[in-house]
N, C-alpha and C positions, 0 to 999 in steps of 0.2 A: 358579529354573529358567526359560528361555527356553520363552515358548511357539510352540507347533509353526507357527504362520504366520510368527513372525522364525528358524528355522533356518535356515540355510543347509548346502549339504553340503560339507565340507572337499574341497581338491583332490584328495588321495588318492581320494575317493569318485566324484569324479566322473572319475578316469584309469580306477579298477577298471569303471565302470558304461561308460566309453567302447569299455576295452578285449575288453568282454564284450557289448557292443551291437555292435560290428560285424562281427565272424564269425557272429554269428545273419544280421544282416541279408542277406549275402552268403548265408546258408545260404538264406534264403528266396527268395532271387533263383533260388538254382540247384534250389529245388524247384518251381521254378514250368516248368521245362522241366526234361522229364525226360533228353533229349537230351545238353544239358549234364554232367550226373550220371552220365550212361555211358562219359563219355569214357576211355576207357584212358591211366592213367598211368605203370604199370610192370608188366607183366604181366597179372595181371588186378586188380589195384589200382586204383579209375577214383578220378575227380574226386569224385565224393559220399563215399566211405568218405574220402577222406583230408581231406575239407573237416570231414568228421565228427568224424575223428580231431583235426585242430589244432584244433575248437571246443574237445573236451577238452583239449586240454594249453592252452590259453589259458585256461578256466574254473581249471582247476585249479592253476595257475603263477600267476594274477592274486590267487587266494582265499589262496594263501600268502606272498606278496609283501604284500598288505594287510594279512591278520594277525600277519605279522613287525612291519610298521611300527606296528601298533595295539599289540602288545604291547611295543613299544620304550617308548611313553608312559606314564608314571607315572599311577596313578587318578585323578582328579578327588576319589575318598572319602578318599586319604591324606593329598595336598594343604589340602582343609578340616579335618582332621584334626589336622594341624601349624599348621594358622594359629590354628583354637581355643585348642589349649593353648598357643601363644604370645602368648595374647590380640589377636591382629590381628582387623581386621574384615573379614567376610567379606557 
């Protein structure tokens, strides 16, 4: 087992951590003036509820998209698993 100072974190990890760091960041820009956050967007719909809203659907579309692809991968336990009883070394 790789210890925790050589991991590295796979691309996938670092598009989902990307993809979910920057609508926060944005969110805190626009908390920082309230001004901004009031702007009306469509009726009474302004710029803070809907910046609100795509955090959510980015959190929640990013969280499904990585665990679609995590679950595409075979386990790492079945893999060791088949080399044993194939006698391979592991």
């Amino acid at each position: 087992m790789p210890s925790a100072s050589s991991w590295h974190p796979s691309r996938d990890t670092r598009v989902l951590v990307t993809v979910n760091a920057l609508p926060l960041a944005v969110g805190v820009l626009l908390s920082c003036s309230t001004a901004l956050g009031e702007i009306s967007v469509y009726g009474r719909l302004t710029l803070g509820i809907t910046w609100a809203l795509t955090q959510l659907v980015v959190l929640i579309g990013g969280t499904w998209w990585y665990e679609n692809r995590a679950a595409s991968f075979e386990p790492a336990s079945a893999t060791t698993a088949a080399s044993r009883s194939a006698g391979g070394a592991w």
